[in-house]
N, C-alpha and C positions, 0 to 999 in steps of 0.2 A: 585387404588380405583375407582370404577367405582361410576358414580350419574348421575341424568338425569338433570341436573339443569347446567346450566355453568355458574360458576360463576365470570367472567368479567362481562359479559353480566347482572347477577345481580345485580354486583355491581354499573352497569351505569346507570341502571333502576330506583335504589334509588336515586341514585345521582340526578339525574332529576323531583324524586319527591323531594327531599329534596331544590328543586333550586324553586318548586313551593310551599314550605307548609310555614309555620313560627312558629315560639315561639318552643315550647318541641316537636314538631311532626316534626320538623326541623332535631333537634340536634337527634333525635334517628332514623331518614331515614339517618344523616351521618355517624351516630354511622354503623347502618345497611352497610351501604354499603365501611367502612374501614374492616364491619368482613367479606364480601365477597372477596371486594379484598386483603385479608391477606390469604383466604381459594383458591383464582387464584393463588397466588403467591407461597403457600405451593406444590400446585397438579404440578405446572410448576416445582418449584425443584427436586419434585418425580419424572417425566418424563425424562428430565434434563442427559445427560450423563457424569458420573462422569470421573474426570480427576486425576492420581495419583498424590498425593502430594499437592491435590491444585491447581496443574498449569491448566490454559488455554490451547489452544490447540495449540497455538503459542509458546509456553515458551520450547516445545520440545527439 
């Protein structure tokens, strides 16, 4: 899936307004920035080279 957007990078962005805002604009820069790093951590699984069975690359 290609996006022009990286979304670590987004997510640390919120994080940092969320570290300067308060009250409800707080809680939905956190909110924002658990959905970006949920949508880094999906795209990294998709990259991610799968291993048969489960195993790690040590378990060989």
């Amino acid at each position: 899936m290609y996006t022009e957007y990286d979304p670590q990078h987004e997510a640390e962005a919120a994080m940092k307004r969320a570290a300067e805002a308060e009250g409800a604009d707080r809680q939905r820069l956190i909110q924002l920035a658990l959905a970006w790093h949920e949508l880094a951590r999906d795209l990294r699984d998709e990259q991610a080279p799968s291993h048969p069975a489960g195993r790690g690359p040590a378990a060989g």
